[in-house]
C-alpha positions as CSV (number, residue, x, y, z in Angstrom):
1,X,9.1,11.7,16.0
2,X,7.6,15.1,17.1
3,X,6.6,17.4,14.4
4,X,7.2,19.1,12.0
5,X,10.4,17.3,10.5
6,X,12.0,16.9,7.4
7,X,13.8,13.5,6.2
8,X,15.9,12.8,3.7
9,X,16.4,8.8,2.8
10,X,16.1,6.0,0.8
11,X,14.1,3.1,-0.2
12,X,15.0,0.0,-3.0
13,X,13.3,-3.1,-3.4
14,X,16.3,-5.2,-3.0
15,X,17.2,-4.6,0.3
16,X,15.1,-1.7,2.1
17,X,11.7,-1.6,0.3
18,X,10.3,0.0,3.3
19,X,10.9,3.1,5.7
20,X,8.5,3.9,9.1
21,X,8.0,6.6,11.5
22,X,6.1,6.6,14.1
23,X,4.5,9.7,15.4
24,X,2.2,9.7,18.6
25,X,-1.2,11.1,17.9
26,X,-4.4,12.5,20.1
27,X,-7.9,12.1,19.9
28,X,-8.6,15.1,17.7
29,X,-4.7,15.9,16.4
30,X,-4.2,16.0,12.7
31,X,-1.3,14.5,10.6
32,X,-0.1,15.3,7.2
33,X,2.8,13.7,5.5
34,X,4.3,14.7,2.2
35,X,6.8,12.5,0.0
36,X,9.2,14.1,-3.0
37,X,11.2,11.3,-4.8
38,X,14.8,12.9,-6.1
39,X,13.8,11.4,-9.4
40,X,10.9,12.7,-11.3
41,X,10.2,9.5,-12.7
42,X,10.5,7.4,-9.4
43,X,7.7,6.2,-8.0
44,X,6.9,5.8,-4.6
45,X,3.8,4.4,-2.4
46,X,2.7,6.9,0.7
47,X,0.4,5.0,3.6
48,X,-0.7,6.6,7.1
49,X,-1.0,3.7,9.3
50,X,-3.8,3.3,12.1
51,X,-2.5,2.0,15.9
52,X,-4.2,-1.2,16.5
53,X,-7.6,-0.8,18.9
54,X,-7.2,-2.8,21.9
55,X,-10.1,-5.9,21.8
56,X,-11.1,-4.9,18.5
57,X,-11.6,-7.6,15.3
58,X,-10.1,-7.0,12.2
59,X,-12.9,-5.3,10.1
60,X,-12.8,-5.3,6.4
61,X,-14.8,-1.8,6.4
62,X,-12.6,-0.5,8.7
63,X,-9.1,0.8,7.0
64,X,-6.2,0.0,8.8
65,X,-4.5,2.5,6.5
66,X,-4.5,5.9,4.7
67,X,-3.5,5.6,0.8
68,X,-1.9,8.7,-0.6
69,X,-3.0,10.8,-3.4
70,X,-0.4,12.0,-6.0
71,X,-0.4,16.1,-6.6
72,X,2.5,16.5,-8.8
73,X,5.4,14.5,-8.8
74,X,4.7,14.5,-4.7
75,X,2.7,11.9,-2.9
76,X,0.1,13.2,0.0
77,X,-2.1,12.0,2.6
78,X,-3.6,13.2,6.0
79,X,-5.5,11.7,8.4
80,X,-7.5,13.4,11.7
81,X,-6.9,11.0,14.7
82,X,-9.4,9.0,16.4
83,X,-7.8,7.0,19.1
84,X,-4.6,8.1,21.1
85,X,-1.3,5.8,19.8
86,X,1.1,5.7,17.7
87,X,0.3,6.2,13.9
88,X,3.0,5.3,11.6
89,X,4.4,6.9,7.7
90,X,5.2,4.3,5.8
91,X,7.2,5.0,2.2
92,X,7.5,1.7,-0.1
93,X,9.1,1.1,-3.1
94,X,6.7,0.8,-6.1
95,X,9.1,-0.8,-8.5
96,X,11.5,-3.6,-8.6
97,X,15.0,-1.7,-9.2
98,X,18.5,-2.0,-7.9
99,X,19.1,1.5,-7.9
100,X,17.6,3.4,-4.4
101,X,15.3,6.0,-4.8
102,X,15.7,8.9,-2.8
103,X,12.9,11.3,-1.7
104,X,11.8,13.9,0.9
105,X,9.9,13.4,3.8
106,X,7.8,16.0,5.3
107,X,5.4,15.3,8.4
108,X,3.8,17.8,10.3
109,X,0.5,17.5,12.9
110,X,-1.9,20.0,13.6
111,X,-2.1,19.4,17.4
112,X,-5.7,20.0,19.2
């Protein structure tokens, strides 16, 4: 996706516990990613997801992703980029329910 945007979807555990978007990121470039659920107490999980590095061996110091920090009712997370590829969003369900939970997506990069 380029950025900014703003998504509306939804997630269950049932069927679609997990959404992506993949946004292509610089050396240098900054991403930030906010998730609203429609229902205050819905619970979501926010991740920023790191490309692969070409030749490189899994590291368990090295994060492969971002975890979000809750302000509010909203979930958060940035990340500055290190390598050029494609970094993805990722929204998860947190709970087991049949009902989907709705939220708001809102992704935007600070470009070098």
């Amino acid at each position: 996706i380029t950025t900014p945007k703003h998504f509306h979807a939804s997630v269950d555990w049932w069927d679609d516990e997990d959404d992506y978007y993949a946004v292509f990121m610089h050396v240098g470039d900054v991403l930030y990613a906010r998730v609203t659920p429609d229902r205050t107490r819905a619970t979501l999980h926010l991740a920023l997801v790191l490309p692969p590095v070409a030749g490189a061996q899994p590291s368990r110091k090295e994060p492969t992703t971002v975890r979000s920090v809750a302000v509010g009712n909203q979930w958060r997370a940035s990340l500055t980029a290190t390598v050029r590829g494609t970094y993805y969003v990722h929204i998860s369900a947190a709970v087991r329910s049949r009902l989907p939970v709705g939220y708001t997506l809102a992704v935007s990069a600070k470009r070098r």
